[in-house]
C-alpha positions as a printed NumPy array, in Angstrom:
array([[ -56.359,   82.685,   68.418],
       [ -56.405,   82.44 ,   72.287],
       [ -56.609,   78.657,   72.326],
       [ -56.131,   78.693,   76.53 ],
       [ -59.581,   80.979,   76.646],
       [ -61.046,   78.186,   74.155],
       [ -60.34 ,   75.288,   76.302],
       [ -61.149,   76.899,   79.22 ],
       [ -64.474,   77.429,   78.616],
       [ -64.435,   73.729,   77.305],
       [ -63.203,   72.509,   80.73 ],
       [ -66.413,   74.03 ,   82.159],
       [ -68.758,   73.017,   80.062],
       [ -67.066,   69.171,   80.733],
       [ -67.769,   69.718,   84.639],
       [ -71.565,   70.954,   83.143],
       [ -71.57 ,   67.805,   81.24 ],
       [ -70.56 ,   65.854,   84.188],
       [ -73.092,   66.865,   86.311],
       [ -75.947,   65.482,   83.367],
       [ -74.148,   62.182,   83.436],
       [ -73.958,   62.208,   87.471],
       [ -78.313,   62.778,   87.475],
       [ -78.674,   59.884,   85.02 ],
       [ -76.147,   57.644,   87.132],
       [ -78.303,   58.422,   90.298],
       [ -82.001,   57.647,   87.747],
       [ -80.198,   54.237,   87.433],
       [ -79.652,   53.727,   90.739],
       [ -82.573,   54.667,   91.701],
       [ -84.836,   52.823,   88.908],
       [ -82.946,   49.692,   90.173],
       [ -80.768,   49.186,   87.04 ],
       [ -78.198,   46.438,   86.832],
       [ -75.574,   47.315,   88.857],
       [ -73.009,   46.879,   85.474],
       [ -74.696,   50.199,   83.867],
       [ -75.015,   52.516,   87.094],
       [ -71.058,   51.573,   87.58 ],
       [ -70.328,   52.795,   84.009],
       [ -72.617,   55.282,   83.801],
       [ -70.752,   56.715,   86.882],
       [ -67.58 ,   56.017,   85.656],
       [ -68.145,   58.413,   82.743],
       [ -69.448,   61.04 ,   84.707],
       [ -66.102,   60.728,   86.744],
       [ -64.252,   60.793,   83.814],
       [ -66.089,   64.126,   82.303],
       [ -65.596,   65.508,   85.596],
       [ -61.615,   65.083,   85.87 ],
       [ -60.836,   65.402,   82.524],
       [ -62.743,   69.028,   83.005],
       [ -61.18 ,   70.408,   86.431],
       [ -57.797,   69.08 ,   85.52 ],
       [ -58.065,   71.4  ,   82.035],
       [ -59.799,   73.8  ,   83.919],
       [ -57.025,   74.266,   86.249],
       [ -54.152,   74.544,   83.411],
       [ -55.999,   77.247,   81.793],
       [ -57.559,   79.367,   84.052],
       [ -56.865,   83.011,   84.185],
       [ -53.769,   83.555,   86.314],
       [ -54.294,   85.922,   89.795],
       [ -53.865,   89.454,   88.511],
       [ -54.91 ,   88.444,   84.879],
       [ -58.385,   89.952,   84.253],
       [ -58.998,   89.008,   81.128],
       [ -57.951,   86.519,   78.363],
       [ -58.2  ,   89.254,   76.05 ],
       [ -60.013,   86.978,   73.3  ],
       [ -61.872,   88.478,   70.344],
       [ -65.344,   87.54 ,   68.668],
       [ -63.377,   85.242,   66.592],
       [ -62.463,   83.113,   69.666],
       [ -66.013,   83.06 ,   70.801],
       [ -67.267,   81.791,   66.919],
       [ -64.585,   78.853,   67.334],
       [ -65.893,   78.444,   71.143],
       [ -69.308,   77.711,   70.164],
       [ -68.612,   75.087,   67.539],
       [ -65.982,   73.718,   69.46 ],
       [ -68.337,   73.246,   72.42 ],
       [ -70.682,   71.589,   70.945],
       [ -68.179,   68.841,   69.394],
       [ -67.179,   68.153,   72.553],
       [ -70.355,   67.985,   74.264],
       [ -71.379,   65.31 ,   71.435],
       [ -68.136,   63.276,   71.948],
       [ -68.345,   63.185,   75.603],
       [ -71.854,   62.78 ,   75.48 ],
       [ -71.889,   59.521,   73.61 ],
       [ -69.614,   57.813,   76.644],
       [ -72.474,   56.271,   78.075],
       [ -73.516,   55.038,   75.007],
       [ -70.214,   53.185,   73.787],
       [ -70.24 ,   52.4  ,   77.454],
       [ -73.157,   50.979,   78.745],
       [ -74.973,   50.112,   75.626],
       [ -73.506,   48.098,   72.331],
       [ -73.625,   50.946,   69.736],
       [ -70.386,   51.377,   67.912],
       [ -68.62 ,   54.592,   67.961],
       [ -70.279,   56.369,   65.128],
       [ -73.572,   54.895,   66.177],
       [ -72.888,   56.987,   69.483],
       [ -71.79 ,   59.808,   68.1  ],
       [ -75.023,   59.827,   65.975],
       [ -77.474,   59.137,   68.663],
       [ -75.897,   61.906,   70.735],
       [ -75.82 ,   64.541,   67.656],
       [ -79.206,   64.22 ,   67.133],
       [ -80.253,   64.348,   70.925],
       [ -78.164,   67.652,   71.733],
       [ -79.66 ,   69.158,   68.468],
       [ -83.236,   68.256,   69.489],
       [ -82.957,   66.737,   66.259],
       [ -84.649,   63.16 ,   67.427],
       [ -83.213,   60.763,   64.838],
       [ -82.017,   57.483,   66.373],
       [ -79.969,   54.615,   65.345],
       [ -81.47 ,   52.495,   67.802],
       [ -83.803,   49.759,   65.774],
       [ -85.536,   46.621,   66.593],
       [ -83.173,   44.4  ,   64.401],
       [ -80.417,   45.029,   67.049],
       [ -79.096,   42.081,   68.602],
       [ -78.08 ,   41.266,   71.804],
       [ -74.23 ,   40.271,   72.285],
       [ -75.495,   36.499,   72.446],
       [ -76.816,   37.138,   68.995],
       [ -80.449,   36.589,   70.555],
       [ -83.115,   39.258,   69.016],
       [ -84.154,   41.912,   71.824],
       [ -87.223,   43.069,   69.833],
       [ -88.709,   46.304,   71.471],
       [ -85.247,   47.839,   71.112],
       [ -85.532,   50.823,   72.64 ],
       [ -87.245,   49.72 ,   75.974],
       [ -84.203,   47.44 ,   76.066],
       [ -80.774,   48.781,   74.743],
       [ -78.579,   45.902,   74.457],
       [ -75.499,   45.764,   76.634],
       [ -72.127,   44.161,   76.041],
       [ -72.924,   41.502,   78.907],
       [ -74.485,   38.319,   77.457],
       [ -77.238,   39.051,   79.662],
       [ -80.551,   40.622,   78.331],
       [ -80.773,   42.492,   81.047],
       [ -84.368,   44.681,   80.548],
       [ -85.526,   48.495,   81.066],
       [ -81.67 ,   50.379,   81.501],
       [ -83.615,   53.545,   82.675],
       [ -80.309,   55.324,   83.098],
       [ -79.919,   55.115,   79.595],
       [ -83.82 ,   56.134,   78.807],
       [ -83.31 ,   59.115,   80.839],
       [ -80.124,   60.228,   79.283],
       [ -81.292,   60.498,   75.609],
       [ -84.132,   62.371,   76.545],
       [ -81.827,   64.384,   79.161],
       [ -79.551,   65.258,   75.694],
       [ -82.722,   66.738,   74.464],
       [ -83.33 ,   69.425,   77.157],
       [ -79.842,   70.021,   77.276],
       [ -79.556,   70.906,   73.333],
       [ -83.103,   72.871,   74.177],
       [ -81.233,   75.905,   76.32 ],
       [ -78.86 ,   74.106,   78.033],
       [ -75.853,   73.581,   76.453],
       [ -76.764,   77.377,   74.172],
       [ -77.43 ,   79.31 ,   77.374],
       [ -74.038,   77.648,   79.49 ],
       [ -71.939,   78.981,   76.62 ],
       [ -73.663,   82.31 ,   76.115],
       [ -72.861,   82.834,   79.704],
       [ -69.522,   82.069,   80.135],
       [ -68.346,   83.914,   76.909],
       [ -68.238,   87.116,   78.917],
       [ -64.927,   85.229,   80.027],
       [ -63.754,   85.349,   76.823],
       [ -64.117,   89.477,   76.748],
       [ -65.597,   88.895,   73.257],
       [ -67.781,   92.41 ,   74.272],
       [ -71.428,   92.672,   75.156],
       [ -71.7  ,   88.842,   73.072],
       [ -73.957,   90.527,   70.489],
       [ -72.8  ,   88.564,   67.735],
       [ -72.764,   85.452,   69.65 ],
       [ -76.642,   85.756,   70.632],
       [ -76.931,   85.685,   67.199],
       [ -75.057,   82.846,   66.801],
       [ -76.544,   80.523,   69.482],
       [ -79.94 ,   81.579,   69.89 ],
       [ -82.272,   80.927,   66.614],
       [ -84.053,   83.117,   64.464],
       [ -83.945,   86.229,   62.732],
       [ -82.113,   88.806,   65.294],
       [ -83.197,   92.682,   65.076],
       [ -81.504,   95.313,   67.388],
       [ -85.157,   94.793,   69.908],
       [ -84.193,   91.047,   69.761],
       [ -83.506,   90.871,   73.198],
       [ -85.946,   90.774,   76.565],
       [ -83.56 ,   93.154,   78.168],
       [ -80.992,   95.382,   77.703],
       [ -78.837,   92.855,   79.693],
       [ -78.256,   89.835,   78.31 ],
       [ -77.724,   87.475,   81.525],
       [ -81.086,   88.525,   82.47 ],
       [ -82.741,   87.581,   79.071],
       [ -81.177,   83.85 ,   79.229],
       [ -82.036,   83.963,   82.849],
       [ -86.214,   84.583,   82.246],
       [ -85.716,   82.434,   79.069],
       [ -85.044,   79.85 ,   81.435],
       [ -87.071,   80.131,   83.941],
       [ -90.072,   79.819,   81.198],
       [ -88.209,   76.75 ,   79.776],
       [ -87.979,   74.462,   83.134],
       [ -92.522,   76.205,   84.227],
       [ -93.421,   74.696,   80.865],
       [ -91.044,   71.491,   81.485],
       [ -92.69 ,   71.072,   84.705],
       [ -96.142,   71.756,   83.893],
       [ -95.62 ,   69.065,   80.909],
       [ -94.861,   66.492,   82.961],
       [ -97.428,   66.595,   85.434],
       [-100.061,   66.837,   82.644],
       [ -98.383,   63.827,   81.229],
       [ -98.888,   62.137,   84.856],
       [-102.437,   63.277,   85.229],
       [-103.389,   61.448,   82.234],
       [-102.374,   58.537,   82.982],
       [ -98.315,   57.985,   81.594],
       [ -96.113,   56.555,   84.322],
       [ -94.201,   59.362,   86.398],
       [ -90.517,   58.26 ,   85.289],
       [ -92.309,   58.305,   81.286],
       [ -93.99 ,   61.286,   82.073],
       [ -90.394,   63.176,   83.452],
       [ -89.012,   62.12 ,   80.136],
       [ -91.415,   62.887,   77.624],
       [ -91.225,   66.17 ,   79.403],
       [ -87.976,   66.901,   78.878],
       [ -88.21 ,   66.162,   75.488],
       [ -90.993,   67.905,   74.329],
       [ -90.293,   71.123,   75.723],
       [ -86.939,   71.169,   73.854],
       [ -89.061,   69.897,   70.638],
       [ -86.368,   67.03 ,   70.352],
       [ -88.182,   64.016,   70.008],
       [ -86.451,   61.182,   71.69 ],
       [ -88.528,   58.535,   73.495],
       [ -89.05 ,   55.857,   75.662],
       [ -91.103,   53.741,   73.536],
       [ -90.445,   52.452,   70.321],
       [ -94.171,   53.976,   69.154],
       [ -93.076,   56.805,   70.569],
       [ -95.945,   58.816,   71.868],
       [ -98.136,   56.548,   69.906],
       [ -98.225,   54.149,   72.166],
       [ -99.851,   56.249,   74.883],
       [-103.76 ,   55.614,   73.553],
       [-105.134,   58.369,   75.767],
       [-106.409,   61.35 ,   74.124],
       [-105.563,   63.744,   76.887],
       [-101.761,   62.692,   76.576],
       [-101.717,   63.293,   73.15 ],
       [-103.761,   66.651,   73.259],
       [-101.164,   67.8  ,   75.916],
       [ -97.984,   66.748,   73.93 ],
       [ -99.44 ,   69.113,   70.988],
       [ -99.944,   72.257,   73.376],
       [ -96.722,   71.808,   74.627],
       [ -95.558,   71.606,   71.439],
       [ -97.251,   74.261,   70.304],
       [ -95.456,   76.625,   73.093],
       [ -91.931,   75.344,   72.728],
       [ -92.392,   76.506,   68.938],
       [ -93.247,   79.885,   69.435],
       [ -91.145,   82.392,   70.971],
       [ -90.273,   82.327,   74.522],
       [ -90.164,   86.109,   74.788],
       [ -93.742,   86.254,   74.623],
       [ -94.455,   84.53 ,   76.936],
       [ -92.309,   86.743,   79.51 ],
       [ -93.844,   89.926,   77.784],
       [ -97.202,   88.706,   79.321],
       [ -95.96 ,   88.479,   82.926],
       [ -94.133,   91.207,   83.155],
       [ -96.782,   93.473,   81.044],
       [-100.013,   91.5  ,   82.099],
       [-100.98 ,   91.931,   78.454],
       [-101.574,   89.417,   75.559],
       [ -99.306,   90.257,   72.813],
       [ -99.027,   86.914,   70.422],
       [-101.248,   88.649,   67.837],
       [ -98.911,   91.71 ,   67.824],
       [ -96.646,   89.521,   66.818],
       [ -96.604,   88.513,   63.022],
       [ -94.194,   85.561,   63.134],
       [ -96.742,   84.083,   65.429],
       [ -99.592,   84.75 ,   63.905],
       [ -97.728,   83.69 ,   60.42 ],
       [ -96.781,   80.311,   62.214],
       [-100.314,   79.928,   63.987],
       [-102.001,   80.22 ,   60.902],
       [ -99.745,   77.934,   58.692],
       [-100.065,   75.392,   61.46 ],
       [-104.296,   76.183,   61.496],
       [-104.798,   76.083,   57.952],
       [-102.42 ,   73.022,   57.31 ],
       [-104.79 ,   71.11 ,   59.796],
       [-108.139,   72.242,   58.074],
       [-106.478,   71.684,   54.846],
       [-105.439,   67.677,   55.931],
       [-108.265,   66.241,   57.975],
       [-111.091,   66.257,   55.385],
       [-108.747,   64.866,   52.565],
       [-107.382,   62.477,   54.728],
       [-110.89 ,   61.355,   56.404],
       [-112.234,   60.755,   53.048],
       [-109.109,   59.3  ,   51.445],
       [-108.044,   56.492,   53.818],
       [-110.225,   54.681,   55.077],
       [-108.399,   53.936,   58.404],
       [-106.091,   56.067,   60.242],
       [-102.769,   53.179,   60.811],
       [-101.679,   53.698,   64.578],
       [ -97.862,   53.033,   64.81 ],
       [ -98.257,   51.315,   68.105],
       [-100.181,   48.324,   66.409],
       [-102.788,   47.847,   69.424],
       [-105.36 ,   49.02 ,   68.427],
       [-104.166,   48.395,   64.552],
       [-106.942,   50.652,   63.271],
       [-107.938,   53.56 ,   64.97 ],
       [-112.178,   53.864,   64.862],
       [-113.332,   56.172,   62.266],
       [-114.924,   59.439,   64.192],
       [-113.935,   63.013,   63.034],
       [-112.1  ,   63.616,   66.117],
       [-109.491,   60.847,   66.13 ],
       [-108.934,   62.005,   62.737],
       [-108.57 ,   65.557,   63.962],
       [-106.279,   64.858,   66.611],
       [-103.841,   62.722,   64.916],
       [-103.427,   65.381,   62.158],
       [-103.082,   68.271,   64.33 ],
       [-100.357,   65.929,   66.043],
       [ -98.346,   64.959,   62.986],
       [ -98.716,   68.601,   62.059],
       [ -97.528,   69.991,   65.033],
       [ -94.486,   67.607,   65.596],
       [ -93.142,   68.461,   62.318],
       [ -93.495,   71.874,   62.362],
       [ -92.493,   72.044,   65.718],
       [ -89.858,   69.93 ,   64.815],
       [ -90.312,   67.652,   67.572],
       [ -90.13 ,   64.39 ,   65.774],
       [ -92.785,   62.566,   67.941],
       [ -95.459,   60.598,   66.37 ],
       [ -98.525,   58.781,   66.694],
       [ -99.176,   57.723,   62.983],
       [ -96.972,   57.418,   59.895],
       [ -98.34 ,   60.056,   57.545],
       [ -96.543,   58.056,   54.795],
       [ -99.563,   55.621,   55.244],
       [-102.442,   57.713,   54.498],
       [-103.284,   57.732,   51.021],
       [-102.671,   60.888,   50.351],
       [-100.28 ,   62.853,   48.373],
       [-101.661,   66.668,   49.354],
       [-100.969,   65.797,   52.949],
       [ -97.497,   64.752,   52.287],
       [ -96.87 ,   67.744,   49.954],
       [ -97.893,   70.151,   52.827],
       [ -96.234,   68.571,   55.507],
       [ -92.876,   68.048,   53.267],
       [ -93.487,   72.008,   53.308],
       [ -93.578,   72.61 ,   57.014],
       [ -90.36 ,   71.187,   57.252],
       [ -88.27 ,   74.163,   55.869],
       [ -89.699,   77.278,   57.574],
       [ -90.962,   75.121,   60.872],
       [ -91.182,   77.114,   64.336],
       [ -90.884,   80.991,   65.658],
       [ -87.443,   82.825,   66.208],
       [ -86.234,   82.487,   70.218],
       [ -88.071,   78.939,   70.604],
       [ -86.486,   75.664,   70.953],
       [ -87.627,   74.864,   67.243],
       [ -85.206,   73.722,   64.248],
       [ -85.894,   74.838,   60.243],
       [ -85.351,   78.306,   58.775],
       [ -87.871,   79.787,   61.126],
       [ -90.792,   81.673,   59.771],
       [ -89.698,   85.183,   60.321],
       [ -87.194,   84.656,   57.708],
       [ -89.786,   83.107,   55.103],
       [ -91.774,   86.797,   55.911],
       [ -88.776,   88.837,   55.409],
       [ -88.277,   87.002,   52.328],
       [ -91.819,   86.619,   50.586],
       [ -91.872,   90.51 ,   51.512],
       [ -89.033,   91.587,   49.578],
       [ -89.607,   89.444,   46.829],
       [ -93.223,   91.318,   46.577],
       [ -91.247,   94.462,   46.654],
       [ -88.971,   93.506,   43.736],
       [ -91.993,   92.682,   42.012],
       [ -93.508,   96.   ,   42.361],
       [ -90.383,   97.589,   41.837],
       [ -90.391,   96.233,   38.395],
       [ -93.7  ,   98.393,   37.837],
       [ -92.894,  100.976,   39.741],
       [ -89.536,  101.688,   39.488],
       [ -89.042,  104.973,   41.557],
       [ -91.196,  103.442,   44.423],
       [ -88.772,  102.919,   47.763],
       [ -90.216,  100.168,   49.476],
       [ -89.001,   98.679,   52.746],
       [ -89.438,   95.209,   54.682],
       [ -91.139,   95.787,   57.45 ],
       [ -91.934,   92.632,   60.428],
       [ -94.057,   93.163,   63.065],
       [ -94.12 ,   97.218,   62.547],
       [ -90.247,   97.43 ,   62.949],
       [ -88.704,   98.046,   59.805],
       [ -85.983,   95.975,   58.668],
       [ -82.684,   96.989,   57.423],
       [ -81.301,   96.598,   53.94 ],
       [ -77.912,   94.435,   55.509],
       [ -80.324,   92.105,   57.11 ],
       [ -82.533,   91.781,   54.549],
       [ -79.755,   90.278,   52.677],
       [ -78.209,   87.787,   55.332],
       [ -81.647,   86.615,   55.465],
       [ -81.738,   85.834,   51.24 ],
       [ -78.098,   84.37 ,   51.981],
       [ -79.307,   82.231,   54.58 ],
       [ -82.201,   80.702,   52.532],
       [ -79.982,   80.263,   49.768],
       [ -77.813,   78.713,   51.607],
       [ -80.198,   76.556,   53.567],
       [ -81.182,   75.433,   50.085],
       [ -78.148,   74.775,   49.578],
       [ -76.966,   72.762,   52.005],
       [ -79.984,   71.261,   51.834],
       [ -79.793,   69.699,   48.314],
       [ -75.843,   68.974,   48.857],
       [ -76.372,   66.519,   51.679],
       [ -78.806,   65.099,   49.76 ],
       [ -76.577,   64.59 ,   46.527],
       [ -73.554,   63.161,   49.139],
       [ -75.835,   60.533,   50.668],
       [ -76.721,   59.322,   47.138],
       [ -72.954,   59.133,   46.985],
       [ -71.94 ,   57.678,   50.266],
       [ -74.53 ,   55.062,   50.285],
       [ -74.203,   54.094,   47.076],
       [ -73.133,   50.337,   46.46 ],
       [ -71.621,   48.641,   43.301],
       [ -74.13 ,   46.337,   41.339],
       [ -75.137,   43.034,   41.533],
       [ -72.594,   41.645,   39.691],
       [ -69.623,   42.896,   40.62 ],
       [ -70.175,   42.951,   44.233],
       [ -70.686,   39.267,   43.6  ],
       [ -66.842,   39.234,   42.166],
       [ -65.129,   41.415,   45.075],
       [ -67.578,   41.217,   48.161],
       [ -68.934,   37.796,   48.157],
       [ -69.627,   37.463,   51.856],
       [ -70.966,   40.894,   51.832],
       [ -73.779,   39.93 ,   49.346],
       [ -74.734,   36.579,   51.24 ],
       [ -74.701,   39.198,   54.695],
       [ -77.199,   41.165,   52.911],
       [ -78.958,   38.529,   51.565],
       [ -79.604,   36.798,   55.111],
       [ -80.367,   40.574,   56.581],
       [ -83.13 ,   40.401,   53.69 ],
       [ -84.434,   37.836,   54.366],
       [ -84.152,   38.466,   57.999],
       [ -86.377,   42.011,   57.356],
       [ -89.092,   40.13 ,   55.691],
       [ -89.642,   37.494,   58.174],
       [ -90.102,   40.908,   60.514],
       [ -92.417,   42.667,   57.562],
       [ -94.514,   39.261,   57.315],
       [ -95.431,   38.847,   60.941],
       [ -96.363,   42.487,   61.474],
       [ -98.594,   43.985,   59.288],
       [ -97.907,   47.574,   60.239],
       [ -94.106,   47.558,   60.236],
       [ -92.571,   49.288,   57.484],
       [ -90.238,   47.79 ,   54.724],
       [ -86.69 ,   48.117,   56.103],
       [ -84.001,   49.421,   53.884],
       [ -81.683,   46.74 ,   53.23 ],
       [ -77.673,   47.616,   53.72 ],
       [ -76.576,   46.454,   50.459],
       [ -78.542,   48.642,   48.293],
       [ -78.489,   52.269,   46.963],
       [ -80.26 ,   54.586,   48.629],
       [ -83.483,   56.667,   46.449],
       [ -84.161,   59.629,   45.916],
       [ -86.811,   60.01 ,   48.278],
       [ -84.797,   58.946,   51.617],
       [ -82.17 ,   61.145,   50.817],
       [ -83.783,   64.386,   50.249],
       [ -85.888,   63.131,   53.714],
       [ -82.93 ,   62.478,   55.615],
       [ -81.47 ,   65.274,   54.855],
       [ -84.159,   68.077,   55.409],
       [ -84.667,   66.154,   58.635],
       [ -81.008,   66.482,   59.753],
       [ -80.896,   70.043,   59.092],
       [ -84.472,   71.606,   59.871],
       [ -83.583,   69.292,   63.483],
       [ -86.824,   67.592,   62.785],
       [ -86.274,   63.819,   63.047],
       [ -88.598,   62.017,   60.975],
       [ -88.543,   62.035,   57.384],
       [ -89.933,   60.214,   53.913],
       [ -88.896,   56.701,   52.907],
       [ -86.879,   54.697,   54.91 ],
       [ -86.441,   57.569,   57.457],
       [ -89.911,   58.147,   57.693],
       [ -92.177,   57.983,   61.055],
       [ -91.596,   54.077,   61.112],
       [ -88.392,   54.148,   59.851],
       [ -85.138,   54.952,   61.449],
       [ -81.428,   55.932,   60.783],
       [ -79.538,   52.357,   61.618],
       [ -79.145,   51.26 ,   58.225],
       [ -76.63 ,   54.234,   56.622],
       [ -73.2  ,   53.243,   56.333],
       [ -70.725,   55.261,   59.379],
       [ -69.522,   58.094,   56.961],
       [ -73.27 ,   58.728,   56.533],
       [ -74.273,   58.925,   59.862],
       [ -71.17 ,   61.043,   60.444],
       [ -72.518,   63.421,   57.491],
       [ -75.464,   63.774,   58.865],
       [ -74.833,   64.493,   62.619],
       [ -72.212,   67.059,   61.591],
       [ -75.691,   68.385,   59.458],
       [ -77.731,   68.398,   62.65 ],
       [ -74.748,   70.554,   64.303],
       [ -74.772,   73.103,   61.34 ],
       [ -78.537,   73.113,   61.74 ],
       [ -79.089,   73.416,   64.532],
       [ -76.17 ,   76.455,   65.143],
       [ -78.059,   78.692,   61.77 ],
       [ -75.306,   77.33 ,   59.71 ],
       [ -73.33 ,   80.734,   60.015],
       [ -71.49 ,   79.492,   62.813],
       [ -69.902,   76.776,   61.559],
       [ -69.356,   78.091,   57.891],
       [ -67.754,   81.032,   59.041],
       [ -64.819,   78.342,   60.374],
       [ -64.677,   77.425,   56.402],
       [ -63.902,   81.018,   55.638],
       [ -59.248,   81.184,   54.981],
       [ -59.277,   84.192,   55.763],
       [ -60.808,   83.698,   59.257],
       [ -57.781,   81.528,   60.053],
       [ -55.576,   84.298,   59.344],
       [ -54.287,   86.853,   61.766]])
């Protein structure tokens, strides 16, 4: 293992890093922040900066050295190393500038590097006076006894963490593993960039220029998003980050009602095109400017993901129009949304599009509506979710075609035994090896899947009644004031969802939605994780689970299972 090529490339994604930290520090300043968090937030930037040149300079190649002679293996442990680091560094500001403990940090910044979207952040945070802040996440508490409002600095780095886990972060490392002389980085396209990889995978034969037009097409759509946002009426420093995270389909935002709290049609109709791009494949979009033609219905992962997304609307807005009788708005104001075919329309094709997508933004909790088809179908969109070579989480859809076509081959093969039958996507046939590291994947995304879910039942779970009584008395009074404390919250606002309380055991329900949402990247998920819940609650080796799940996810869980594997330890 060359271990000086590994930290090399590590020193220069902590001068990337840096830089991130240094544009938020300046937002700060700018926004007129308290002068306590643009000092910080500079201070870590300085930090990730010399920390980075000082271990760049001990392990840089030495003059007449052309190469660190590394192998693919080396560039495998790169790319999970990287993003470890990027999350630990990443959370500075957080521990910081903001009261959130270490794991709480490390959590927050998972899930915004990973597009993922989950947050820790929650209105029942307090400030270090003990006084309740209320709108948390328009007001992050700080360690001062001050509530000092609006940390913008803050605001802008979560979202920031989003478009940097979009391309950022994957494209930095896919370019500088040429310094690692891991070969034309074949493998480790495969490894970084998501979805099912054939040998025409690539734009171009070179694959600098690929992650070069990639993105290009990344920061036109970021742009355009924002000034849509602006046109229709959300603030310009709102509309820069809701930009930034929706092209990267991560979710993070400045308001607690997330995009919910935005009433304006046009903002919401533009968040769902934008989504709507970010989930499809960027190449696409590149074929039609270089080719002038319009090739998304050549493609059949699109047209597979256009029409799940289509029919999943159709499918939702009648049963929910005639089964609820109001459409719950998660912003409270108004409470009820008026009852016309359109509103209906558009929140659906929003909740459908942000989970699919796996954006994570909402304007309604679809746990609300009354009805169980539309939570069936959208529980169903989370596990194949968006198009190979977008900014999507979930198994992508090409994968679910590969495998519903195979498994229709094995079916006829049972009648027709002599027949040869091949997978075929998009007209390019697909070979035999791949076929099968697609079933692996699924089966292991299954996998994984129902795993997490069995170890938060275990982590979370909490002795009963009675014998906590006997060992943690002061425990079981805090979770009897916290209680207490959530229903006073419940009682006075008729829209706010039950919180979980910290000194139960988690059900079923939350666990299998927290993890799905953890590893599909999506954010939101049933039960107490649900639209208008939120992650605070789960004990530290929890949250710890599931950011490392996020991570696995969002790499295509080859990546970091490989590093699992003895014999790729060995020499």
């Amino acid at each position: 293992m060359k271990y000086r090529a590994i930290l090399y490339v590590i020193s220069l994604l902590l001068i990337f890093l840096s830089f991130g930290m240094g544009v938020s520090s300046a937002v700060a300043f700018i926004m007129d922040d308290p002068d306590v968090l643009v000092y910080r937030f500079t201070g870590c930037a300085v930090w990730t900066f010399v920390i980075g040149y000082i271990l760049c300079k001990l392990t840089e190649r030495k003059r007449g050295e052309l190469d660190f002679g590394s192998s693919t293996r080396d560039g495998f442990v790169t790319v999970a190393l990287a993003w470890l680091v990027a999350v630990i560094f990443g959370s500075l500001p957080f521990i910081t500038c903001a009261n959130l403990t270490t794991y709480d940090a490390f959590f927050e910044t998972a899930s915004g590097l990973t597009t993922t979207g989950a947050s820790v952040i929650n209105n029942d945070l307090l400030t270090s006076d003990g006084t309740p802040l209320g709108k948390i996440v328009e007001s992050l508490p700080y360690h001062d006894p001050a509530n000092l409002p609006l940390p913008a600095g803050l605001l802008f780095w979560r979202c920031l963490l989003n478009w940097l886990g979009g391309v950022g972060i994957v494209f930095f490392v896919l370019l500088v593993l040429p310094l690692l002389n891991v070969g034309r980085g074949t493998q480790l396209y495969n490894a970084e960039v998501p979805g099912l990889k054939t040998d025409g995978g690539q734009l171009t034969p070179r694959l600098g220029s690929s992650i070069l037009y990639v993105t290009l097409v990344y920061l036109f759509f970021t742009v355009l998003g924002g000034v849509l946002y602006h046109y229709f009426g959300m603030g310009m420093f709102d509309s820069v980050c809701h930009a930034l995270s929706t092209i990267a389909t991560g979710g993070f935002s400045n308001k607690t009602a997330s995009i919910g709290y935005y009433s304006s049609p046009g903002i919401q109709w533009s968040v769902i095109a934008i989504m709507f791009v970010a989930a499809c494949n960027f190449s696409l979009v590149l074929k039609v400017v270089f080719t002038g033609k319009f090739p998304y219905f050549a493609d059949e992962e699109f047209r597979f993901f256009t029409g799940m997304v289509v029919i999943s609307i159709l499918i939702i807005t009648p049963l929910v129009y005639f089964s609820s009788p109001e459409v719950i708005s998660v912003t409270g104001d108004p409470a009820f949304l008026p009852r016309t075919v359109s509103n209906y329309l558009r929140i659906v094709a929003f909740q459908v599009l942000t989970i699919a997508s796996t954006t994570g933004f909402c304007t309604s909790d679809y746990e609300l509506w009354n009805c169980p088809v539309a939570i069936l179908i959208i529980c169903a969109l989370m596990f194949p979710c968006g198009c190979g070579g977008s900014t999507a989480g979930g198994m992508k859809c090409s994968r679910l075609i590969v495998v519903g076509k195979h498994l229709i081959n094995e079916i006829k093969h049972c009648v027709y035994p002599r027949t040869i039958a091949s997978v075929r996507l998009s007209g390019e046939r697909i070979d035999d090896p791949l076929v099968a590291k697609t079933l692996a994947f699924v089966l292991c995304y299954i996998a994984i899947f129902i795993a997490v879910a069995l170890m938060l039942t275990i982590t979370e779970y909490r002795p009963n009644a009675h014998y906590r009584q006997l060992t943690e008395p002061n425990l079981v009074q805090a979770d009897t004031d916290l209680e207490q404390t959530q229903r006073d919250i419940t009682s006075t606002d008729s829209t706010a969802p039950t919180p979980k309380p910290y000194g139960t055991t988690i059900d079923v329900k939350t666990a299998f939605g927290a993890s799905i949402a953890a590893l599909s990247n999506i954010g939101p998920g049933f039960g107490h994780v649900g639209p208008s819940g939120d992650y605070h609650w789960f004990r530290p080796i929890s949250k710890i689970l599931l950011a490392i799940t996020m991570i696995t996810g969002r790499l295509e869980l080859y990546t970091i299972l490989v590093l699992f594997l003895p014999s790729f330890w060995r020499k």
